[in-house]
N, C-alpha and C positions, 0 to 999 in steps of 0.2 A: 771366518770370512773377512772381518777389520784387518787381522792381521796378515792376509793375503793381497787387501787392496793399498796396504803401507808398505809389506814388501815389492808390489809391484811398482808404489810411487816412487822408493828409494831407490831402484834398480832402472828407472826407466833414464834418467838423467846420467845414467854412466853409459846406457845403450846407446845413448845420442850422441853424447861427447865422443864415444868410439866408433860410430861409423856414420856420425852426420856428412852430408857432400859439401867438400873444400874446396874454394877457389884455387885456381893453379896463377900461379906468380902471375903470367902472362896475360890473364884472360880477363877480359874486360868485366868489373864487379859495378854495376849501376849505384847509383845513391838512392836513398831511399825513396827520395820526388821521383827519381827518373822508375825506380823500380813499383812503386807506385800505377803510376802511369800505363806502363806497360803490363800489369797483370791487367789493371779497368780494364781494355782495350784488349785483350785478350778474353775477357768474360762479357765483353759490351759489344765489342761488333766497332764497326768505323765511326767514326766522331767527327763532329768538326771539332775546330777549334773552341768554339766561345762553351758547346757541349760540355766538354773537355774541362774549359775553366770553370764553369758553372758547379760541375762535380766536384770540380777539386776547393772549389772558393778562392781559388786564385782569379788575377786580374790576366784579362786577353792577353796582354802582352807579354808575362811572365811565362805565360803558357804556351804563348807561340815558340819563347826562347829556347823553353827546355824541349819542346817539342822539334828544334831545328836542330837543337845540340844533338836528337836523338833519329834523326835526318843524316846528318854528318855520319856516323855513326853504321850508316844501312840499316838500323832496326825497326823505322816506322816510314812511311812515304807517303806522300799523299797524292788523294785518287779523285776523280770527278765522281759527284754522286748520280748514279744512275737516273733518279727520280727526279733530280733537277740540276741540272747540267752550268746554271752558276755557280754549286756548290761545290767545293772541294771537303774532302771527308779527311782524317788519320787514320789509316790504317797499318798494322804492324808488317812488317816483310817476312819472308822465310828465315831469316837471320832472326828478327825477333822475335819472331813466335819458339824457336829453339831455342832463344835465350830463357825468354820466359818460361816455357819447359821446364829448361833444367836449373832454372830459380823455383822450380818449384820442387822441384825432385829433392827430398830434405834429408833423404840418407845417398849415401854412395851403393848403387848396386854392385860394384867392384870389390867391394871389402865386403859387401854381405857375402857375396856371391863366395870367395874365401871362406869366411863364418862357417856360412852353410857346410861349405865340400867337407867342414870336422865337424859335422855334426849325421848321428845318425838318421836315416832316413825314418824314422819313427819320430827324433826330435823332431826334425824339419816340420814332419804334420802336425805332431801337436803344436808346436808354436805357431804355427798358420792358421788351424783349427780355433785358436787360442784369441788370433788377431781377428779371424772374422768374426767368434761371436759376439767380441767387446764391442765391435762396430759396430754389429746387429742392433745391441742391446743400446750403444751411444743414436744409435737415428732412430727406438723407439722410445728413448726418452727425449729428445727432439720434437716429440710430436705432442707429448703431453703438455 
């Protein structure tokens, strides 16, 4: 069993290097504050601003910066809050909520998807088979 869970650690990092998802030259790759930001706010729901700083432990203003940089941008916009209508919130736009998507997407399904079609349809299960019970077993030791 050891020497299954060290074959599988020495193999996992050549799995990734060959089919992790690559930015394309063109496509706009956030920084890590701006990428930051935009997963919170994807897992949070709308913000204000000082919310926003508060989480991040940044100063109001730094945060409004990056927060207009990412305005500019089309990926975040801000909306009046429904519950009190002096508020303005930050919420992501259609554009970033994609963006953040596929920042989170950490392999290319393009190159699996190749992978796959050379692989026999018996591998395919077992390696899937393979990937939900590690899961299984990784969210029941979670709980302990």
């Amino acid at each position: 069993m050891e020497s299954e869970s060290v074959q599988f650690a020495e193999l996992f990092p050549s799995v990734y290097a060959h089919f992790c998802r690559r930015w394309n030259v063109d496509e706009y790759r956030p920084s890590a504050e701006a990428a930051a930001i935009l997963e919170h706010l994807m897992d949070s729901g709308p913000l204000t601003v000082t919310e926003a700083a508060r989480h991040f432990g940044r100063s109001q203003a730094a945060t409004s910066e990056l927060l207009d940089r990412l305005r500019q941008r089309e990926l975040v916009d801000r909306i009046r809050d429904e519950r009190d209508q002096r508020r303005h919130l930050v919420w992501l736009t259609g554009k970033g909520r994609a963006l953040t998507a596929a920042m989170r997407r950490v392999l290319d399904p393009a190159r699996l998807k190749t992978a796959f079609a050379k692989m026999t349809k018996a591998e395919r299960r077992e390696l899937l088979a393979g990937m939900h019970a590690l899961m299984r077993v990784a969210r029941d030791l979670r709980k302990e």
